[in-house]
C-alpha positions as CSV (number, residue, x, y, z in Angstrom):
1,X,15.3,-12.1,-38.0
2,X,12.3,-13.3,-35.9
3,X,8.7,-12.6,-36.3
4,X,7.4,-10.1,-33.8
5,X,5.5,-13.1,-32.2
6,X,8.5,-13.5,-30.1
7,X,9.1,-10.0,-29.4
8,X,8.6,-9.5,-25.6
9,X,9.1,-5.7,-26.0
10,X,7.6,-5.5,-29.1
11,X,4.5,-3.4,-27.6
12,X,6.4,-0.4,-28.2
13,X,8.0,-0.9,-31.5
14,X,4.2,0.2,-33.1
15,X,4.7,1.0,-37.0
16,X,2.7,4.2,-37.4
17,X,1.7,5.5,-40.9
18,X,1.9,9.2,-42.5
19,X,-1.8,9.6,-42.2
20,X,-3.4,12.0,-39.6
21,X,-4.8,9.6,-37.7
22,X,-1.3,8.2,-37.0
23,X,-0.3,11.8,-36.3
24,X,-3.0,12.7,-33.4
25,X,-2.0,9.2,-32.0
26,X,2.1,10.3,-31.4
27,X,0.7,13.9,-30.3
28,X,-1.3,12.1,-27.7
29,X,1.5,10.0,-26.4
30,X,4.0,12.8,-26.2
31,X,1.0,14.9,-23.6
32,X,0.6,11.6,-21.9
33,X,4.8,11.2,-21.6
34,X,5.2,15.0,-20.5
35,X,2.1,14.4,-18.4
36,X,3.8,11.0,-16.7
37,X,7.3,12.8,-16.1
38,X,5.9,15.9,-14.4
39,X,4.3,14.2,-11.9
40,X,6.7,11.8,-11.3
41,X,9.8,14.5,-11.4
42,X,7.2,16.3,-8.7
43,X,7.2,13.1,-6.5
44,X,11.2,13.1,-7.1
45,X,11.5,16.4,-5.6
46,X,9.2,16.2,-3.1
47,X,10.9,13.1,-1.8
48,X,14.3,15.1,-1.5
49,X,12.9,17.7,0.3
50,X,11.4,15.8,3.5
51,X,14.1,14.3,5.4
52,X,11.6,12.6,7.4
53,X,10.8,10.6,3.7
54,X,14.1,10.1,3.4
55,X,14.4,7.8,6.4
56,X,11.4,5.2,5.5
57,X,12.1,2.5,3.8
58,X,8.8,2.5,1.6
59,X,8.9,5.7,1.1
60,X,12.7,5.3,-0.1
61,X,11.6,2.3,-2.6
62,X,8.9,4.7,-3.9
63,X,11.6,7.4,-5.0
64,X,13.7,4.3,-6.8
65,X,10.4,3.5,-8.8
66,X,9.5,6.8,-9.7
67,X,13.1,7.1,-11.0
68,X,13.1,3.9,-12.8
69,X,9.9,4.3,-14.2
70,X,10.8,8.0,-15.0
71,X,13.8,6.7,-17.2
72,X,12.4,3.8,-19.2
73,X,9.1,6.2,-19.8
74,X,11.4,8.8,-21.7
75,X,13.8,5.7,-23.6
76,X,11.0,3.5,-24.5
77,X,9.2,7.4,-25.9
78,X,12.5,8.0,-27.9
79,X,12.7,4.4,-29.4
80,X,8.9,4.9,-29.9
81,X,9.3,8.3,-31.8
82,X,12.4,6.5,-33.7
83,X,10.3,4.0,-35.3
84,X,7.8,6.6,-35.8
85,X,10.0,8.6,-37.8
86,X,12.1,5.4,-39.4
87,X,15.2,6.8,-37.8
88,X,18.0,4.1,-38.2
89,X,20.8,4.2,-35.6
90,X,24.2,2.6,-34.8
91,X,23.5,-1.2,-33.8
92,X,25.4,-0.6,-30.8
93,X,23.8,2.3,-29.7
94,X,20.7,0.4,-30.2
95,X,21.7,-2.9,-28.5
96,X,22.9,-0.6,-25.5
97,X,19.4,1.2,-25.6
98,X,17.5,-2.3,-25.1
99,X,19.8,-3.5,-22.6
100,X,19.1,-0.2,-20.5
101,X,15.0,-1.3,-21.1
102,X,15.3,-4.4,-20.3
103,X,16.8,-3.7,-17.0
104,X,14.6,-0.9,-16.1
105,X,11.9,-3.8,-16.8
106,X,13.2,-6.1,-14.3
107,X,14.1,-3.3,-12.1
108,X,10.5,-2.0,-11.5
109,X,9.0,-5.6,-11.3
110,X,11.4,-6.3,-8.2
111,X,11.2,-3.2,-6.2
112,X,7.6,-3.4,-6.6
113,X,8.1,-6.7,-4.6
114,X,10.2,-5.2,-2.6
115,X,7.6,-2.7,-1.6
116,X,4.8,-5.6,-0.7
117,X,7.5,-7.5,1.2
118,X,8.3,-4.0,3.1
119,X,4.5,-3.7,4.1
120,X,4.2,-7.7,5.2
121,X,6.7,-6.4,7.6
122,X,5.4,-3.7,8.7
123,X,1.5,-5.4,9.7
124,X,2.5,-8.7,10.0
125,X,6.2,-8.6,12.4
126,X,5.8,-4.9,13.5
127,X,8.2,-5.5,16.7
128,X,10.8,-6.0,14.2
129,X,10.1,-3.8,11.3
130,X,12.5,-1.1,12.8
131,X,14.8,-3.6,13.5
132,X,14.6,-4.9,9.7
133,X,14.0,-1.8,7.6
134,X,17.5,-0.3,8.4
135,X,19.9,2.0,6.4
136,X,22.0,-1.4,5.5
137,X,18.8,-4.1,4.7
138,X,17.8,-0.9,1.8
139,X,21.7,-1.2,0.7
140,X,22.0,-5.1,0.7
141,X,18.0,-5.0,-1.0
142,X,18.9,-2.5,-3.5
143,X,22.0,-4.4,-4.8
144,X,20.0,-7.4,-4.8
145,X,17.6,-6.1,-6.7
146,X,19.9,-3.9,-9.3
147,X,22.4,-7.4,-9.6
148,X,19.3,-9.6,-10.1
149,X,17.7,-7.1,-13.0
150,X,21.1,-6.9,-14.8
151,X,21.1,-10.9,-15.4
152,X,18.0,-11.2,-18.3
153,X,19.6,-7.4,-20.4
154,X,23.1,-8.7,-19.9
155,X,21.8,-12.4,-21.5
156,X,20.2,-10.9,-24.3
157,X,22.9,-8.5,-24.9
158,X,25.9,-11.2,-24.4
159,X,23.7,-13.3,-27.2
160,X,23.0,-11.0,-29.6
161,X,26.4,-10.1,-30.1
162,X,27.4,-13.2,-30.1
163,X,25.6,-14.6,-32.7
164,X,25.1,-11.2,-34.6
165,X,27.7,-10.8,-37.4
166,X,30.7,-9.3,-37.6
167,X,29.9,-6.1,-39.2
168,X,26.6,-5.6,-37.5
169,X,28.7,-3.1,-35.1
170,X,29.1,-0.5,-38.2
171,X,25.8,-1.5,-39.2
172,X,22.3,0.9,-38.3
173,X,18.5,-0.4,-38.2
174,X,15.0,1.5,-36.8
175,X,15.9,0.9,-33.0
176,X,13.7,-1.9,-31.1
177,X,13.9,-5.0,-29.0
178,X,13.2,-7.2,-32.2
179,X,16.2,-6.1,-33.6
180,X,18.4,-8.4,-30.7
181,X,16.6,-11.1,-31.4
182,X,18.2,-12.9,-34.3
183,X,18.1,-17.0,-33.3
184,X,15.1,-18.3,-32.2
185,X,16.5,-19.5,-29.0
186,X,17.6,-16.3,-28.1
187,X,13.3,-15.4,-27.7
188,X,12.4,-18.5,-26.3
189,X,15.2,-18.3,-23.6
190,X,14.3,-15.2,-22.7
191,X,10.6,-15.3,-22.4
192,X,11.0,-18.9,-20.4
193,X,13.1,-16.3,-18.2
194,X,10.7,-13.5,-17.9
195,X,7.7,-15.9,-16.7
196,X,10.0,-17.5,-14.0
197,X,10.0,-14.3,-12.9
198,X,6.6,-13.7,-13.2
199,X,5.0,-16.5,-11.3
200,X,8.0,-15.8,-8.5
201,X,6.6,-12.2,-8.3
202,X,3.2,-13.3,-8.3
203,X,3.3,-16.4,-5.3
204,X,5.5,-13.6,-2.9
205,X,2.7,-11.0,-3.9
206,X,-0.3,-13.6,-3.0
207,X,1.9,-14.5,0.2
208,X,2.3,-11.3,1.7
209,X,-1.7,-10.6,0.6
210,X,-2.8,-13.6,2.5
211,X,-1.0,-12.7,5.3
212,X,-1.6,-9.3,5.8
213,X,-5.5,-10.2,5.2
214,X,-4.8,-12.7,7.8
215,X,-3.5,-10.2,10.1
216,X,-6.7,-7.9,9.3
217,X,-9.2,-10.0,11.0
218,X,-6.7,-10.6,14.2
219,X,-5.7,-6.7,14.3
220,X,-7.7,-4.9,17.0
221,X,-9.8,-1.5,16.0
222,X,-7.0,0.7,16.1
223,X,-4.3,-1.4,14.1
224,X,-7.7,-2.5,11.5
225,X,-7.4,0.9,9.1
226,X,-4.1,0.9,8.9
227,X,-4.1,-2.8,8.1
228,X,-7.1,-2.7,5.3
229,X,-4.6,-0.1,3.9
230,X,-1.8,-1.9,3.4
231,X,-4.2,-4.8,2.1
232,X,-5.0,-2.2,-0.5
233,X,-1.7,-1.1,-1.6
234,X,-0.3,-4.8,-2.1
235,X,-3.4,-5.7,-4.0
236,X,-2.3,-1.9,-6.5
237,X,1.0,-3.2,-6.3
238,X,-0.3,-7.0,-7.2
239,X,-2.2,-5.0,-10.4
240,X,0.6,-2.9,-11.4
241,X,2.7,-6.0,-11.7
242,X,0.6,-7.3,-13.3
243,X,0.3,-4.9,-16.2
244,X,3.8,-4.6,-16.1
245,X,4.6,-8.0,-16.8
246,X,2.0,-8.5,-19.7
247,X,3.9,-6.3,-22.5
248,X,5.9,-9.6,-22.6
249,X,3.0,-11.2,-24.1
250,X,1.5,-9.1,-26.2
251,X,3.2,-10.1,-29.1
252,X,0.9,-13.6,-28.4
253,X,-1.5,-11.0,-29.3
254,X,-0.4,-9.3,-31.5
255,X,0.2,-12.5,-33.7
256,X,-3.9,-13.0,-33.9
257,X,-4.0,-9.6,-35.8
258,X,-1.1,-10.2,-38.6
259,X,-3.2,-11.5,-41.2
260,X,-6.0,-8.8,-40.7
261,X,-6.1,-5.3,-41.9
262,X,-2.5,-3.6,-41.2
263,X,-4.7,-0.4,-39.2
264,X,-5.6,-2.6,-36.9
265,X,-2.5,-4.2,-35.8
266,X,-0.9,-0.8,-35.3
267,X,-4.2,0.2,-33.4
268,X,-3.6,-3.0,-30.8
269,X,0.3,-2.1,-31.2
270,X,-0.7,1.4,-29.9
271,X,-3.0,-0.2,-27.5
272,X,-0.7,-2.3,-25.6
273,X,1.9,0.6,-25.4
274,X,-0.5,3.0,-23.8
275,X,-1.6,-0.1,-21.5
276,X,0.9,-2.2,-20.9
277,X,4.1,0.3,-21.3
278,X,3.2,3.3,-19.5
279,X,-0.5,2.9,-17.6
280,X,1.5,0.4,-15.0
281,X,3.8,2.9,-15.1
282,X,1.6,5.6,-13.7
283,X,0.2,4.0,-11.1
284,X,2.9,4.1,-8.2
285,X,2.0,8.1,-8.1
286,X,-1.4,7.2,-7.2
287,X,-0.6,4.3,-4.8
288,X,1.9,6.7,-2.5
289,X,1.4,10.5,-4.2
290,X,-2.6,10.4,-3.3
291,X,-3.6,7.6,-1.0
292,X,-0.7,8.5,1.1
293,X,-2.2,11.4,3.3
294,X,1.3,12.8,4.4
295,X,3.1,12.5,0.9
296,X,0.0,14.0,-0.7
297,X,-0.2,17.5,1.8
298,X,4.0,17.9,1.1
299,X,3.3,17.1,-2.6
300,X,0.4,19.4,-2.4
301,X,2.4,22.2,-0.9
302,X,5.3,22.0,-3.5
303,X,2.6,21.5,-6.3
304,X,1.3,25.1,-5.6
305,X,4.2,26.4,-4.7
306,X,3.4,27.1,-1.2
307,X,0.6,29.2,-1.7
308,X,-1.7,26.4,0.2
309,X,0.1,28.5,3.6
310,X,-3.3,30.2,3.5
311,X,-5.2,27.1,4.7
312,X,-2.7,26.3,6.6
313,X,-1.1,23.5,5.2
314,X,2.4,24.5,6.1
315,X,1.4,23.4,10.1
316,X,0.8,20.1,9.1
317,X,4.2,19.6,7.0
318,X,6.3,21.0,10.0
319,X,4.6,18.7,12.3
320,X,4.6,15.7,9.9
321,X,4.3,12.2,11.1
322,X,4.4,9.2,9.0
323,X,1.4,6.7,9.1
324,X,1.2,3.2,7.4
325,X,-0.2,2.7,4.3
């Protein structure tokens, strides 16, 4: 089995001791996970409600993230509270887990370009964005995006059972990505994989900056807010992908501290999943559930269960018109 050095998941596979310390730490992380999945199951529902979100296509990548990040949030908390608790499972359950992960990883790093490429469109060819951003570009984008996140789980899952052996299937271990790594080019095929990906992310991310900044000192008074906005929310995306990508390095990190005092590597271990797991993770709420002004007043009105009729809030959600971003 390989070290955790190769371990591009291995942020959340944190070894935890009985000590109280170690208890406060999993409390904290399971307010932080119910915290995460309220707001996001909010955003969820709010989403469904509007049909008027329902039709954008930013607004309809947003919902996809929130569910995405929503799902590998609560796996990546049960395979977190597994190894917390030394709770060995079925191989194949487990290999199935960290295929699931491994997509949701992909799948979030590639709607979130999505997302910047939707806004390029939107500032930078605005006579065609309506022509662009139809019902059957989301369909053809979303199965791009789903087929192209399924080829890094599926090769990590076709090689592990391929070079596991042949009772591993009957066989049950603590649940994490290190686990599926069992040949050493198994993690360095993978993680030559995951920063192709990364620098491909991070030139179309640049790209679309640059010209939307471009397109920000041409835009007249009018079109300059709305412009400087959506200059904003690629640059959040550009940081959010960025977080997201770095749990596959961690374990770089991580390999500094093996020699030193065990407490501190589980102290960076808990780090890096607090950080790198589910900080990114929490960020699209802020990008489109509170910068967005008409997401936030629906959003608002669900949130206190439309009590906010008294300043009349409800006026503004009948008559709701959607703005750039």
């Amino acid at each position: 089995m390989q070290s955790a050095g190769v371990n591009s998941n291995s942020s959340n596979n944190f070894i935890l001791n009985d000590s109280w310390s170690s208890t406060q730490k999993i409390i904290l992380l399971q307010i932080l996970v119910g915290f995460f999945l309220y707001i996001n199951c909010l955003m969820i529902f709010t989403f469904l409600k509007k049909e008027v979100f329902r039709e954008e296509t930013r607004y309809i990548l947003f919902a996809q993230t929130l569910f995405v990040d929503s799902a590998f949030i609560l796996l990546a908390d049960l395979l977190s509270l597994g190894t917390y608790f030394q709770f060995p499972i079925n191989m194949g359950i487990c290999s199935i887990c960290v295929l699931i992960q491994n997509f949701f990883i992909c799948c979030t790093a590639l709607t979130l370009l999505a997302m910047c490429l939707e806004r390029y469109v939107a500032i930078c060819m605005p006579l065609r964005h309506a022509e662009i951003s139809t019902s059957r570009t989301i369909s053809y984008g979303f199965f791009i995006i789903w087929s192209i996140s399924s080829i890094i789980p599926a090769f990590s899952f076709i090689g592990f059972w391929a070079e596991a052996p042949t009772n591993t299937l009957f066989s049950s271990a603590v649940c994490n990505a290190e686990v599926m790594l069992i040949k050493e080019w198994q993690a360095h095929s993978r993680a030559v994989i995951y920063v192709m990906l990364f620098l491909f992310t991070v030139i179309i991310i640049v790209f679309t900056y640059i010209k939307i900044m471009i397109a920000a000192r041409a835009a007249s008074t009018e079109k300059m807010n709305s412009t400087n906005k959506s200059m904003r929310t690629v640059l959040l995306h550009g940081v959010q992908l960025f977080l997201c990508m770095m749990q596959f390095f961690t374990p770089y990190i991580e390999m500094a501290f093996y020699k030193v005092e065990t407490m501190a590597l589980r102290n960076i271990k808990y780090f890096n999943l607090i950080f790198f797991l589910f900080l990114p993770r929490s960020l699209s709420p802020l990008v489109y559930g509170l910068r967005d002004e008409n997401f936030f007043h629906v959003l608002r009105h669900y949130a206190l269960c439309g009590t906010d009729r008294l300043f009349s809030a409800s006026r503004e959600i009948k008559q709701l018109k959607i703005k750039p971003i």
